[in-house]
N, CA, C and O atoms as a GROMACS GRO file, in nm:
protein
  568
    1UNK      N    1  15.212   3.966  18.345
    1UNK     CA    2  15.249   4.032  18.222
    1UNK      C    3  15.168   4.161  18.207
    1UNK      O    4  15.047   4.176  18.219
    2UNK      N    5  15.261   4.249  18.179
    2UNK     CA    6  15.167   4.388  18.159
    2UNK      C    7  15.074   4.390  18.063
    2UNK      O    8  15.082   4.304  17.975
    3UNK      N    9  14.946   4.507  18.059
    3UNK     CA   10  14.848   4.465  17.958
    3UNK      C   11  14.941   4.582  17.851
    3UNK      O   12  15.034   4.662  17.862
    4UNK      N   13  14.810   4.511  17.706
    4UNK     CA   14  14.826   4.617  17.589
    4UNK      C   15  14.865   4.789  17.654
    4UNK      O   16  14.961   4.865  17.638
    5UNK      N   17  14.759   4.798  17.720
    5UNK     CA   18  14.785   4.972  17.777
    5UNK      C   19  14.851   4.986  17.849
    5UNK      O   20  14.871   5.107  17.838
    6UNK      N   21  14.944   4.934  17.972
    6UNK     CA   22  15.032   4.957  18.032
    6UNK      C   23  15.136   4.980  17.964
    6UNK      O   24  15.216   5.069  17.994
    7UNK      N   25  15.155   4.866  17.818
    7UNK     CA   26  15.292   4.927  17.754
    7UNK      C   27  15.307   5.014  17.672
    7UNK      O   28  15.408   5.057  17.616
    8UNK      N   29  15.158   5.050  17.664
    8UNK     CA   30  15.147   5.188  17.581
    8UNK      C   31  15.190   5.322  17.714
    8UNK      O   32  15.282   5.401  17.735
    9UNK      N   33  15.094   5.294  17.760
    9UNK     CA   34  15.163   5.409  17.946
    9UNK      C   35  15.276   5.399  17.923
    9UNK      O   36  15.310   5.506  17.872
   10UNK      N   37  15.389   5.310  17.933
   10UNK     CA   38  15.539   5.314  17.980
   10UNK      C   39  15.631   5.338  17.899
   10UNK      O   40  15.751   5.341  17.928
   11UNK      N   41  15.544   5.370  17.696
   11UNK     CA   42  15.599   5.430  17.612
   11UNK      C   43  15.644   5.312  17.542
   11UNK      O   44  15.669   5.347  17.427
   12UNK      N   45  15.666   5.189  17.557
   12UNK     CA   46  15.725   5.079  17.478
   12UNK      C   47  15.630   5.045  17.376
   12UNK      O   48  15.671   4.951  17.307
   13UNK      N   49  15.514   5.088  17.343
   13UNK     CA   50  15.448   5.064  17.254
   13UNK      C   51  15.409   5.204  17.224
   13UNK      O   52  15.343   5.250  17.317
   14UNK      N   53  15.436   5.337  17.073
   14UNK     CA   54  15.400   5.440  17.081
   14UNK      C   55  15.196   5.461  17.099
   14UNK      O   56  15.102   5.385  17.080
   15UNK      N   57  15.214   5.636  17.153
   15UNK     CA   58  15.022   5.638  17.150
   15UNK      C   59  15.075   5.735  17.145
   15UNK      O   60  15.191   5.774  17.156
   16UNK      N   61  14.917   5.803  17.114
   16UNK     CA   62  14.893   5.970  17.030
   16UNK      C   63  14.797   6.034  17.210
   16UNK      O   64  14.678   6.023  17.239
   17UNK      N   65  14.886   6.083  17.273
   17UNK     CA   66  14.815   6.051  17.382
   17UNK      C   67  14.787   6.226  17.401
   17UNK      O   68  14.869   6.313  17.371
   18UNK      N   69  14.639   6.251  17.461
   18UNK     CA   70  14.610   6.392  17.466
   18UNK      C   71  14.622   6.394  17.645
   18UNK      O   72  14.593   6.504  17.693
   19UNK      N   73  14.654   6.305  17.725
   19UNK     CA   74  14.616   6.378  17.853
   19UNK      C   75  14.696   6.269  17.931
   19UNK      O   76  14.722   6.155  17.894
   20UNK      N   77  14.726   6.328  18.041
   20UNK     CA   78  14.821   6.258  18.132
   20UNK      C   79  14.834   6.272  18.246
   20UNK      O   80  14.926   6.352  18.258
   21UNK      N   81  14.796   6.241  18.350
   21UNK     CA   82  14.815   6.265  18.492
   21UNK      C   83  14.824   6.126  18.547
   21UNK      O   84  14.820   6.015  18.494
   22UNK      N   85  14.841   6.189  18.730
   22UNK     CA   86  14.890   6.045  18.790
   22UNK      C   87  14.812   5.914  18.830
   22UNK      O   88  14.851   5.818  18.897
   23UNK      N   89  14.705   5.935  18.776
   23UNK     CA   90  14.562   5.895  18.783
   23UNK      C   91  14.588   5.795  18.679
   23UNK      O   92  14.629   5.680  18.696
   24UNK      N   93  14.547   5.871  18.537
   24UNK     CA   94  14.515   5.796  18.466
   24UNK      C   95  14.597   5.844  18.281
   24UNK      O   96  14.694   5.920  18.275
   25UNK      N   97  14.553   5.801  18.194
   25UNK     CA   98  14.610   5.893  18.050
   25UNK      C   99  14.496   5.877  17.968
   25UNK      O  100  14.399   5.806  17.995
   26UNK      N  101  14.515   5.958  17.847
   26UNK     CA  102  14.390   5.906  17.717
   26UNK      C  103  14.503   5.930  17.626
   26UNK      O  104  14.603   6.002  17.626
   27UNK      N  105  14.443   5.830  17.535
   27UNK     CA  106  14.505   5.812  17.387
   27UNK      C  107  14.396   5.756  17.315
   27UNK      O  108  14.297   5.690  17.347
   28UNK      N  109  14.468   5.824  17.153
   28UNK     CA  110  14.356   5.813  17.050
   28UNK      C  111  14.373   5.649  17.057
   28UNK      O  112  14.466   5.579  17.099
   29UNK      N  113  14.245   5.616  17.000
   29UNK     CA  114  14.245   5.512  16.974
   29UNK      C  115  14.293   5.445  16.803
   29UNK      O  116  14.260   5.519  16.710
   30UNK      N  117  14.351   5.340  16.774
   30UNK     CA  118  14.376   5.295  16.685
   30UNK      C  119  14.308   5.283  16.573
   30UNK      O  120  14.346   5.296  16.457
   31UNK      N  121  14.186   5.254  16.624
   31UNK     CA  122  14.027   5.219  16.486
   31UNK      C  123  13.949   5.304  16.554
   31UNK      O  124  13.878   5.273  16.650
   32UNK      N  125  13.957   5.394  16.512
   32UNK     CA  126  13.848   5.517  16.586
   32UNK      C  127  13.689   5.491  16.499
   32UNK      O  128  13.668   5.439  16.389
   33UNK      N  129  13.621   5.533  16.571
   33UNK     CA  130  13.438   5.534  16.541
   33UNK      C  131  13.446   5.652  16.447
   33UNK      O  132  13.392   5.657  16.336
   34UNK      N  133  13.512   5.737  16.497
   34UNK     CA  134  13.532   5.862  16.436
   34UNK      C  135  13.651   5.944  16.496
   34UNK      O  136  13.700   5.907  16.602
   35UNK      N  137  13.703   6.061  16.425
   35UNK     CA  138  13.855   6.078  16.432
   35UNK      C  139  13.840   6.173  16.557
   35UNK      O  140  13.741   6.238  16.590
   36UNK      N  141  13.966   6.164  16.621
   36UNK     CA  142  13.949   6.244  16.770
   36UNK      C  143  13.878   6.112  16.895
   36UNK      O  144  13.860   6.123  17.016
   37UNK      N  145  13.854   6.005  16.809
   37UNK     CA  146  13.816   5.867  16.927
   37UNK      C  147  13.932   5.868  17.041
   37UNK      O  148  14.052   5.869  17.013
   38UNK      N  149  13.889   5.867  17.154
   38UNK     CA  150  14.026   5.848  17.258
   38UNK      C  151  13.973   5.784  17.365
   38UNK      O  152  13.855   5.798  17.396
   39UNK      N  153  14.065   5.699  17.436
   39UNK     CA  154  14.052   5.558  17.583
   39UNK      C  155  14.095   5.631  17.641
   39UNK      O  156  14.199   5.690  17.611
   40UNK      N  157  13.992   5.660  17.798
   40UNK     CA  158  14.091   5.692  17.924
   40UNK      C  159  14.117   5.584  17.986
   40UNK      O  160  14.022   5.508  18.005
   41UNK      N  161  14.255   5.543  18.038
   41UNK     CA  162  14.283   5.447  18.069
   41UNK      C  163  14.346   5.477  18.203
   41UNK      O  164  14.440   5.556  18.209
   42UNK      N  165  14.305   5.426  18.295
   42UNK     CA  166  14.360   5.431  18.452
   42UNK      C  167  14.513   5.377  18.456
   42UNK      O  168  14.538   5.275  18.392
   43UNK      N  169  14.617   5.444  18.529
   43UNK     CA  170  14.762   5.388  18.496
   43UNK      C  171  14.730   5.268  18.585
   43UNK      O  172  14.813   5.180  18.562
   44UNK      N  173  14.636   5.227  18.685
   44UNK     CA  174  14.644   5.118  18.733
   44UNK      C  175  14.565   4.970  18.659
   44UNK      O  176  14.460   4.971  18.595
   45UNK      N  177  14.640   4.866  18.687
   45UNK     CA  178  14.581   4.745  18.572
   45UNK      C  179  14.452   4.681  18.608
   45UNK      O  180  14.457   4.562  18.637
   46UNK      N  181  14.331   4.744  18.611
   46UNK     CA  182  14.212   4.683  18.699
   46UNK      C  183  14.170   4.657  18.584
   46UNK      O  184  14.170   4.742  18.495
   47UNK      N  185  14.124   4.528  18.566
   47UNK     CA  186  14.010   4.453  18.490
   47UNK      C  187  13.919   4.525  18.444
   47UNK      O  188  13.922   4.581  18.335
   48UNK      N  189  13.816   4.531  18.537
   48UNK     CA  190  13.643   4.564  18.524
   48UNK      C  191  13.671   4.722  18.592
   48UNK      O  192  13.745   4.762  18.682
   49UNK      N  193  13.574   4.789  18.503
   49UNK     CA  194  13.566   4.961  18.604
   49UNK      C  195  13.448   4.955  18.672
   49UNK      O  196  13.385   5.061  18.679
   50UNK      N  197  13.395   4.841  18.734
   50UNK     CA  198  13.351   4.827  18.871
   50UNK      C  199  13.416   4.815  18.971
   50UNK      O  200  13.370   4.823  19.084
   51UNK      N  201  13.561   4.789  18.936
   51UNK     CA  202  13.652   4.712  19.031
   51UNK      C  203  13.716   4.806  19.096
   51UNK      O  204  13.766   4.782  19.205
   52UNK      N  205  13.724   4.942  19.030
   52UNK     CA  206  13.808   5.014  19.081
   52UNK      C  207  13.739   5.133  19.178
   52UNK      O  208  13.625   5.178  19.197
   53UNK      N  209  13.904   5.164  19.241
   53UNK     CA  210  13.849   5.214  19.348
   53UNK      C  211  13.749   5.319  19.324
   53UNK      O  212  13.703   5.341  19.212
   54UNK      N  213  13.715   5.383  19.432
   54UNK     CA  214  13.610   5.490  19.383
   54UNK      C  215  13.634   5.648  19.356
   54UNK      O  216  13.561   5.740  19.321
   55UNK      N  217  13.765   5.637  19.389
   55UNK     CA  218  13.809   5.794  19.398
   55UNK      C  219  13.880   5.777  19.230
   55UNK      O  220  13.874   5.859  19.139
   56UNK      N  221  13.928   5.678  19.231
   56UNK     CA  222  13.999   5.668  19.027
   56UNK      C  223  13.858   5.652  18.939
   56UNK      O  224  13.847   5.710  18.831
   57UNK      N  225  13.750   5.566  18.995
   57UNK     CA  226  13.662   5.584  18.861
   57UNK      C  227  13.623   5.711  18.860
   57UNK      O  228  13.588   5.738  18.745
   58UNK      N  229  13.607   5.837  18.954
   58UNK     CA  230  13.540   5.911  18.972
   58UNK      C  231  13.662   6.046  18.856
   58UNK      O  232  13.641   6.128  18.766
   59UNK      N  233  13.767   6.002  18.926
   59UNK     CA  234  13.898   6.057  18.856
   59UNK      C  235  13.828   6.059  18.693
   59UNK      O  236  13.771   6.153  18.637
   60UNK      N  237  13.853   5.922  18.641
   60UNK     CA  238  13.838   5.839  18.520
   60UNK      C  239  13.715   5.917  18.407
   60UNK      O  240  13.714   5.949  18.288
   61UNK      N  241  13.619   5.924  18.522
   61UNK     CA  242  13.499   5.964  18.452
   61UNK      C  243  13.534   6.128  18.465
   61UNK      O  244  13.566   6.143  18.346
   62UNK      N  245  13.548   6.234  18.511
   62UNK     CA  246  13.564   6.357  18.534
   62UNK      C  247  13.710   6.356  18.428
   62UNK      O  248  13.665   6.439  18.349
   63UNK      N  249  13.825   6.328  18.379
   63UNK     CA  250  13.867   6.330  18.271
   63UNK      C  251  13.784   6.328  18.175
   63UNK      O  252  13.754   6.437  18.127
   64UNK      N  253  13.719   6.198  18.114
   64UNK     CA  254  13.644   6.169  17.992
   64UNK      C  255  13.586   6.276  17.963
   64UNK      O  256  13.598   6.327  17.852
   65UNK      N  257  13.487   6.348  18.090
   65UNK     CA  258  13.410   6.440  18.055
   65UNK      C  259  13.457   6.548  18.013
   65UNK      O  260  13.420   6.600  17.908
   66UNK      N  261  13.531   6.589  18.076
   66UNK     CA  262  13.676   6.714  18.001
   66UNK      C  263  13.732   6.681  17.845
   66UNK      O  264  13.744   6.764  17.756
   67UNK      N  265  13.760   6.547  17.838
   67UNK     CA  266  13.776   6.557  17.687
   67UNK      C  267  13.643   6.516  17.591
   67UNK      O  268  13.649   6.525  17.468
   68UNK      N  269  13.528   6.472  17.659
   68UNK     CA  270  13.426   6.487  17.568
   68UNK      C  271  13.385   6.674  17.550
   68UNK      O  272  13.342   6.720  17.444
   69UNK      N  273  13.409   6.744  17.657
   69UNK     CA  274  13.357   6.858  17.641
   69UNK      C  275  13.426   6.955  17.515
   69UNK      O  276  13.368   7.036  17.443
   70UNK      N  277  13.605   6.907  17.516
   70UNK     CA  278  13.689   6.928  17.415
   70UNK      C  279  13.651   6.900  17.270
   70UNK      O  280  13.656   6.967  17.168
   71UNK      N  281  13.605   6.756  17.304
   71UNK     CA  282  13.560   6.699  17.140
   71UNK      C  283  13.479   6.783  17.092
   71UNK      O  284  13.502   6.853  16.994
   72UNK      N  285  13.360   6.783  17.169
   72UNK     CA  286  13.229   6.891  17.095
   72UNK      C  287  13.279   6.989  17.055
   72UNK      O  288  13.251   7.031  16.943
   73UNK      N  289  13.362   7.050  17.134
   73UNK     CA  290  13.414   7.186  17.038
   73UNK      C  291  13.479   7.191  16.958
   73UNK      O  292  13.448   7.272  16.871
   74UNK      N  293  13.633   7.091  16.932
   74UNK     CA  294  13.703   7.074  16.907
   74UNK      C  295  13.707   7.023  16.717
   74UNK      O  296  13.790   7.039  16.628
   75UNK      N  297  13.531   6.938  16.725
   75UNK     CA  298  13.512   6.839  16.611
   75UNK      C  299  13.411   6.885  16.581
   75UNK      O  300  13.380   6.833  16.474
   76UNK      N  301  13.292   6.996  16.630
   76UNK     CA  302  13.169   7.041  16.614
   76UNK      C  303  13.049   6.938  16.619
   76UNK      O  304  12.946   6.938  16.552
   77UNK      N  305  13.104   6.829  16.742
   77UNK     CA  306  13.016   6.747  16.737
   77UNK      C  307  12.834   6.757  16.777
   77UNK      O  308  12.791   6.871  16.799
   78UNK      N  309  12.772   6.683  16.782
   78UNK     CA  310  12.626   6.681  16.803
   78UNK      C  311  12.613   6.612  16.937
   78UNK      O  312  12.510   6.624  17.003
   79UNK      N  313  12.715   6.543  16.975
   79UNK     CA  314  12.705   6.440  17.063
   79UNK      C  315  12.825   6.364  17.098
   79UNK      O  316  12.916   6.334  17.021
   80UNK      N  317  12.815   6.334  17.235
   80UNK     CA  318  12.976   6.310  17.267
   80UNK      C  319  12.906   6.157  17.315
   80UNK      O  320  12.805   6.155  17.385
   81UNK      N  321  12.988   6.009  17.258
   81UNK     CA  322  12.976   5.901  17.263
   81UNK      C  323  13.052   5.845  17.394
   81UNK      O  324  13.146   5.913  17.436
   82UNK      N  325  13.020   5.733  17.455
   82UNK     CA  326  13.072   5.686  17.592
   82UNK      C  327  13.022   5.569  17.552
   82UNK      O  328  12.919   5.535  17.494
   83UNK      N  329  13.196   5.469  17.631
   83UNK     CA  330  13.157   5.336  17.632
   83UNK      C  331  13.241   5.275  17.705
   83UNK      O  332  13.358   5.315  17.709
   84UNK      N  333  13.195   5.160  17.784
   84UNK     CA  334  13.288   5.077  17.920
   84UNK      C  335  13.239   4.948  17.843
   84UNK      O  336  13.119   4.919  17.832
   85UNK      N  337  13.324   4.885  17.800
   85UNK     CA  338  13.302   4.768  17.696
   85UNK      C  339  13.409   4.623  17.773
   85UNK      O  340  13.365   4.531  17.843
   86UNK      N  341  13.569   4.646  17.725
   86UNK     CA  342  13.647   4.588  17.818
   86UNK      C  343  13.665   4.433  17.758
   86UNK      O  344  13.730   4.361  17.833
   87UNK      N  345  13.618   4.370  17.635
   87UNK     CA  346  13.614   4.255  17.627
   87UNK      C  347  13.750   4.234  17.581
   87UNK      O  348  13.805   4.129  17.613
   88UNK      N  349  13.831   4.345  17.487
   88UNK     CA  350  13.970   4.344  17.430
   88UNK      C  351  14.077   4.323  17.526
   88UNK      O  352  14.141   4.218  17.521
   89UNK      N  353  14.099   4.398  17.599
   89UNK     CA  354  14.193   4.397  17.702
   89UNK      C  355  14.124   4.437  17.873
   89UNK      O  356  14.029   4.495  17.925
   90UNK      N  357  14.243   4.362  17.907
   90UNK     CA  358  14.172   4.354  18.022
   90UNK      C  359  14.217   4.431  18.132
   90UNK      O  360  14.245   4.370  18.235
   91UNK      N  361  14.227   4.548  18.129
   91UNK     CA  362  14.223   4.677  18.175
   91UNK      C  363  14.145   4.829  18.144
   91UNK      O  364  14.164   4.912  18.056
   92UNK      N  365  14.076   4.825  18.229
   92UNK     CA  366  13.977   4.935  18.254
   92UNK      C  367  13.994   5.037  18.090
   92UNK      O  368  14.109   5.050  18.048
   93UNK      N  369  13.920   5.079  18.038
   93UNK     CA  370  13.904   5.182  17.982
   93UNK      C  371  13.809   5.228  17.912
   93UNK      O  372  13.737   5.145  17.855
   94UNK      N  373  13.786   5.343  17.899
   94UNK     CA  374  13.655   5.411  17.860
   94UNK      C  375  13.685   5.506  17.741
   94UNK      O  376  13.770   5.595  17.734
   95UNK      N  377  13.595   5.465  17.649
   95UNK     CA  378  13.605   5.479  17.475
   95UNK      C  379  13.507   5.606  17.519
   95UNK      O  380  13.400   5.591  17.578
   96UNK      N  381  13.587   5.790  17.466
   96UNK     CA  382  13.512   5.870  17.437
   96UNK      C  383  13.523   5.928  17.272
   96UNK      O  384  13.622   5.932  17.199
   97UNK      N  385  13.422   5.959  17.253
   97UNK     CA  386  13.442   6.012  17.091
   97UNK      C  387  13.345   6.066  17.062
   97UNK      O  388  13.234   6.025  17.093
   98UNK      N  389  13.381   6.233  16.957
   98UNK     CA  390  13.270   6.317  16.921
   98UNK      C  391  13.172   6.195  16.800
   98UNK      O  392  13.211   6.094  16.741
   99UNK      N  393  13.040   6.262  16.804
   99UNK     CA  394  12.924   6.174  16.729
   99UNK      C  395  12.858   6.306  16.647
   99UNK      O  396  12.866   6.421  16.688
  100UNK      N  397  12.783   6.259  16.503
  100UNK     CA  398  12.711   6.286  16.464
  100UNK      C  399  12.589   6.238  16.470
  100UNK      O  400  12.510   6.317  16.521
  101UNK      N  401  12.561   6.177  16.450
  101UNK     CA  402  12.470   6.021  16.438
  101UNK      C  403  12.475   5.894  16.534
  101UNK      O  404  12.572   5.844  16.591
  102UNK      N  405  12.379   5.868  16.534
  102UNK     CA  406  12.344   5.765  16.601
  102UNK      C  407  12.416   5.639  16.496
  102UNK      O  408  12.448   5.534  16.553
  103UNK      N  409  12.430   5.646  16.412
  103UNK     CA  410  12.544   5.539  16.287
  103UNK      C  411  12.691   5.552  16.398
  103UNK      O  412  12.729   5.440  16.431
  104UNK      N  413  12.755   5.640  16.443
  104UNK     CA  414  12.881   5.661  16.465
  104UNK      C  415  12.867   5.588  16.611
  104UNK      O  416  12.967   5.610  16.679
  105UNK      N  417  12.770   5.508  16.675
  105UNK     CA  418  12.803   5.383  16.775
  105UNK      C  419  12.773   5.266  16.756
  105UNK      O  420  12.727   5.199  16.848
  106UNK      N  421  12.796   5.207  16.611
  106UNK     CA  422  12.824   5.119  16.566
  106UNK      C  423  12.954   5.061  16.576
  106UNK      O  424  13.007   5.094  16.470
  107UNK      N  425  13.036   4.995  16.642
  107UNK     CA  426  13.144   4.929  16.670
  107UNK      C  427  13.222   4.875  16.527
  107UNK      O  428  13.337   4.890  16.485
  108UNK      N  429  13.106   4.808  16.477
  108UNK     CA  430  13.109   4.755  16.319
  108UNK      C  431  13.188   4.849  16.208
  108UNK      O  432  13.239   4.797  16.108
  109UNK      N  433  13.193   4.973  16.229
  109UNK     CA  434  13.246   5.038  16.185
  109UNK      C  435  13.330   5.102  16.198
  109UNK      O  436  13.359   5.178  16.106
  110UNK      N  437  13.389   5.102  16.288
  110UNK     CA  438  13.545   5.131  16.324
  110UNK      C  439  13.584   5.161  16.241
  110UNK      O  440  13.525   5.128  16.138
  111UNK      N  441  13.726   5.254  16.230
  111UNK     CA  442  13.792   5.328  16.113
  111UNK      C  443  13.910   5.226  16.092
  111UNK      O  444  13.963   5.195  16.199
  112UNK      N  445  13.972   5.159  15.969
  112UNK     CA  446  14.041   5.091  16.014
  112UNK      C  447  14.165   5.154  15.901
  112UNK      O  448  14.129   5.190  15.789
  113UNK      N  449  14.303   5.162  15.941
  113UNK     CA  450  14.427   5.186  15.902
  113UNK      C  451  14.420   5.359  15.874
  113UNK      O  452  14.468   5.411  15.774
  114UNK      N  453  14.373   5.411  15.950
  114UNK     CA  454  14.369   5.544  15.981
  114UNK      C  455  14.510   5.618  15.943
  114UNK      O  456  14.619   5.605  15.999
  115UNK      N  457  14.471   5.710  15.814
  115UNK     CA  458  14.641   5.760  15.766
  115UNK      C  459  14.712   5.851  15.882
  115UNK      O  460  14.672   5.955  15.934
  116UNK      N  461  14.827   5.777  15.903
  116UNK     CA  462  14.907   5.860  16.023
  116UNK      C  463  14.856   6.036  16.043
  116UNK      O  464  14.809   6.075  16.150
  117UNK      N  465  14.874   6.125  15.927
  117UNK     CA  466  14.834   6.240  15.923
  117UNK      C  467  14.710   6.273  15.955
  117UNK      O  468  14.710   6.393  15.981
  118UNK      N  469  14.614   6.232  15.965
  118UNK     CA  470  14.472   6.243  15.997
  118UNK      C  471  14.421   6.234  16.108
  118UNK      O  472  14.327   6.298  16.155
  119UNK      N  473  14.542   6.073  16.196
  119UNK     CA  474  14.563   6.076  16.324
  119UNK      C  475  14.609   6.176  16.423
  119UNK      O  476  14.535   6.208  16.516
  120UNK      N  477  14.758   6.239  16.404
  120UNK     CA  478  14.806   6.337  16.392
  120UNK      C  479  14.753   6.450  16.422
  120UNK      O  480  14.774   6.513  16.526
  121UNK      N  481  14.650   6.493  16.291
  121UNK     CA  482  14.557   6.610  16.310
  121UNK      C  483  14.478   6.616  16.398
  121UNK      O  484  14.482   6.704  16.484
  122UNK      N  485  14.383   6.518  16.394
  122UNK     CA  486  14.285   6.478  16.575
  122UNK      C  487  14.393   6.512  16.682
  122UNK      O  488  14.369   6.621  16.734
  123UNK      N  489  14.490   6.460  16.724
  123UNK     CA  490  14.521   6.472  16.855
  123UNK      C  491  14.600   6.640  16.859
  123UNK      O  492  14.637   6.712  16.952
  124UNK      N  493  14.600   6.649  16.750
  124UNK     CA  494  14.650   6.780  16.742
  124UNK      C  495  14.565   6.892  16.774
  124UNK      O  496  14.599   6.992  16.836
  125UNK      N  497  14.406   6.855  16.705
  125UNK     CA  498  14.321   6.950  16.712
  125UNK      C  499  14.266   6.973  16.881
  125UNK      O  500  14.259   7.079  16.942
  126UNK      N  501  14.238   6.856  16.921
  126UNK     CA  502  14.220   6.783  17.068
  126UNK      C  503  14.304   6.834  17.178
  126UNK      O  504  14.247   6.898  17.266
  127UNK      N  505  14.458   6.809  17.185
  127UNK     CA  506  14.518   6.886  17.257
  127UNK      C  507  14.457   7.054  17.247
  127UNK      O  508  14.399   7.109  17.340
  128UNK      N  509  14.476   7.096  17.162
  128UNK     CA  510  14.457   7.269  17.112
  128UNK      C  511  14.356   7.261  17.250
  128UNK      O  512  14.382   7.289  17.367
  129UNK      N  513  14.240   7.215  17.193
  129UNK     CA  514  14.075   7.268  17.282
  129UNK      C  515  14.088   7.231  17.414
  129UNK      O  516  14.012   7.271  17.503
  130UNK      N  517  14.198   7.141  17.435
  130UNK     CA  518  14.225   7.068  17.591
  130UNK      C  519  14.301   7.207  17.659
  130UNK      O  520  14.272   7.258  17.767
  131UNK      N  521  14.392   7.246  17.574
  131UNK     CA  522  14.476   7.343  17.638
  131UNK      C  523  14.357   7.462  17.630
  131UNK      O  524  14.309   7.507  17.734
  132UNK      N  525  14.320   7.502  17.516
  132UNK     CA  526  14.201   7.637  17.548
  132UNK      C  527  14.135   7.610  17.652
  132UNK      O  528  14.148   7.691  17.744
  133UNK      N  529  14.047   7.496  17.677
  133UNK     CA  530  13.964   7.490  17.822
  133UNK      C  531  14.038   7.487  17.945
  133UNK      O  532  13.964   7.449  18.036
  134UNK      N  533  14.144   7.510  17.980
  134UNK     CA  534  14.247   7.511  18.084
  134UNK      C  535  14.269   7.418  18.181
  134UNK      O  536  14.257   7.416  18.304
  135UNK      N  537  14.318   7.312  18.067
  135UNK     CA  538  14.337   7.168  18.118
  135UNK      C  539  14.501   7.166  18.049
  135UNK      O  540  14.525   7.056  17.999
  136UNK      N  541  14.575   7.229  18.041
  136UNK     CA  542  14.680   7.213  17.977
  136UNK      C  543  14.830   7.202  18.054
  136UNK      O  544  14.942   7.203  18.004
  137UNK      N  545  14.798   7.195  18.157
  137UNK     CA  546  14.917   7.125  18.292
  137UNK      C  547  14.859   6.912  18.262
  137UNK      O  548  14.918   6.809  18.297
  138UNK      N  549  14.773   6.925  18.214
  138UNK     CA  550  14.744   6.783  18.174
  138UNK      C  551  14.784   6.728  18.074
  138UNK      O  552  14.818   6.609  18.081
  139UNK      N  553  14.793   6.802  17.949
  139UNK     CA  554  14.825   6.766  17.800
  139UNK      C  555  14.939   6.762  17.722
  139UNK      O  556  14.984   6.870  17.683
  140UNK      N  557  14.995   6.656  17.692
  140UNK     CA  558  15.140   6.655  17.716
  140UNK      C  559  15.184   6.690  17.566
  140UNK      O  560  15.115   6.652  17.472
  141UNK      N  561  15.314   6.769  17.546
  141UNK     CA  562  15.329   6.832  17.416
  141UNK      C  563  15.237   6.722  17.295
  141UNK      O  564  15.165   6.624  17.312
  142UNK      N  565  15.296   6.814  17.142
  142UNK     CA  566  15.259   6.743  17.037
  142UNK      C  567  15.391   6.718  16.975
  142UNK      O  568  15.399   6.652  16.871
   0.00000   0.00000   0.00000
């Protein structure tokens, strides 16, 4: 059975997705830490991101860093957050999100029922700085 994120990949479940290649995608996340939160998620279904090969984590991680570099600009962050957690689903993905504070990697606090428009605006703002840094053969319309 496909996971949660595969049927988000194959579009049967919608995502607010800022990046896309044959590698891997990111999409905002649902309960963001803070707004502009986004999963890179490998299109392949690997469990653990130990598991995977070495040329996709390497992929995996060199995305993230492109859209953490986006966030900082994008959100005027202080600090760009990283996390390989994995207990939800069980396919690879890596939680990036702009930070103020050391409060904003608290899990506990997750944003929860995030108004569509606010969502919206993050991936909106996100794409923008994805396409300014000239990553925008990656970023798929809004």
């Amino acid at each position: 059975m496909a996971t949660l994120f595969t049927r988000i990949i194959d579009g049967e479940i919608p995502g607010r997705f800022v990046w896309s290649d044959e590698v891997c995608v990111a999409f905002l996340t649902i309960e963001p830490l803070q707004l502009g939160h986004v999963m890179v998620v490998p299109r392949a279904e690997v469990d653990q991101w130990v598991d995977l090969p070495a040329g996709v984590a390497a992929h995996v991680f060199a995305v993230a860093q492109a859209i953490g570099t986006a966030q900082r600009s994008a959100f005027d962050a202080a600090r760009i957050g990283m996390l390989i957690q994995g207990y939800e689903i069980p396919h690879t993905h890596v939680h990036v999100w702009p930070s103020r504070s050391p409060a904003d990697f608290d899990l506990g606090s997750a944003m929860r029922d995030v108004p569509d428009a606010h969502a919206d605006h993050a991936a909106a703002t996100l794409r923008a700085q994805l396409r300014a840094d000239g990553h925008a053969a990656f970023v798929p319309g809004d």
